[in-house]
N, C-alpha and C positions, 0 to 999 in steps of 0.2 A: 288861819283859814276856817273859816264857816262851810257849815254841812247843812242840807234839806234830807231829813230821812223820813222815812215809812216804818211803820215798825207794824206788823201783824200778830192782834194781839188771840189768846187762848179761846174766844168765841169767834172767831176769824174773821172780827172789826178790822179798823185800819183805824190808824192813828198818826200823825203828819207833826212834825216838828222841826225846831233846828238844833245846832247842837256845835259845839266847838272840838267837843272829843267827845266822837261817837260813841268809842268804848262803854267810859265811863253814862254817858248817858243815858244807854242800855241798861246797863248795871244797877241805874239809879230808877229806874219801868222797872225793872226785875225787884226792887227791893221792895216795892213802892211806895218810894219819894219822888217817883218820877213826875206825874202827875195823877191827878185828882180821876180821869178817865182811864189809866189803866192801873190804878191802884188792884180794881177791883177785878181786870181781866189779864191776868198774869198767868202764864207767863209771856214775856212780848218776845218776837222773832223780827231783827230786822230782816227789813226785804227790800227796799230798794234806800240808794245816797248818791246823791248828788253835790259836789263843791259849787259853793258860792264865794265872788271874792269879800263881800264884808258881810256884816249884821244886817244891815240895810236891807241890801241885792237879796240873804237867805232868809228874809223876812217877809218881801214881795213875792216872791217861788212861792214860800210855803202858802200864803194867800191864794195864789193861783189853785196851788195843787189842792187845798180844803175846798175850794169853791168846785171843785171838778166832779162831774157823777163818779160813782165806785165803778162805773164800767173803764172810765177814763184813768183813772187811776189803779186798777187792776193790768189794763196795757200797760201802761208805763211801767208799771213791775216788769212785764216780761220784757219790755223792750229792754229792759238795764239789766234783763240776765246771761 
């Protein structure tokens, strides 16, 4: 199973990815190897995941959700908490 998470990072960006095992891809923001955008603003806190059934489907989501304003995507954090 495929995940869409948020991850909020130490200047309280948001950062939008997928991810197969959250954990670890957390871990890998936090070390950073994660990516190139929160290398430099660590530490990340996930804040919101959603399952998608394959690569595909959590590839289109995260599309969605990067295109969306920070207001829109700020709801959605609370709405999944």
């Amino acid at each position: 199973m495929w995940h869409v998470y948020i991850v909020q990072c130490a200047d309280q960006s948001l950062y939008t990815g997928i991810a197969r095992d959250l954990d670890a891809r957390i871990g890998q923001h936090n070390a950073g190897t994660g990516s190139a955008y929160t290398r430099s603003r660590r530490p990340v806190e996930l804040v919101y995941s959603e399952p998608a059934e394959d690569r595909s489907a959590a590839q289109r989501r995260e599309a969605a959700i990067k295109r969306m304003p920070v207001s829109l995507k700020r709801s959605l954090i609370q709405a999944g908490k």
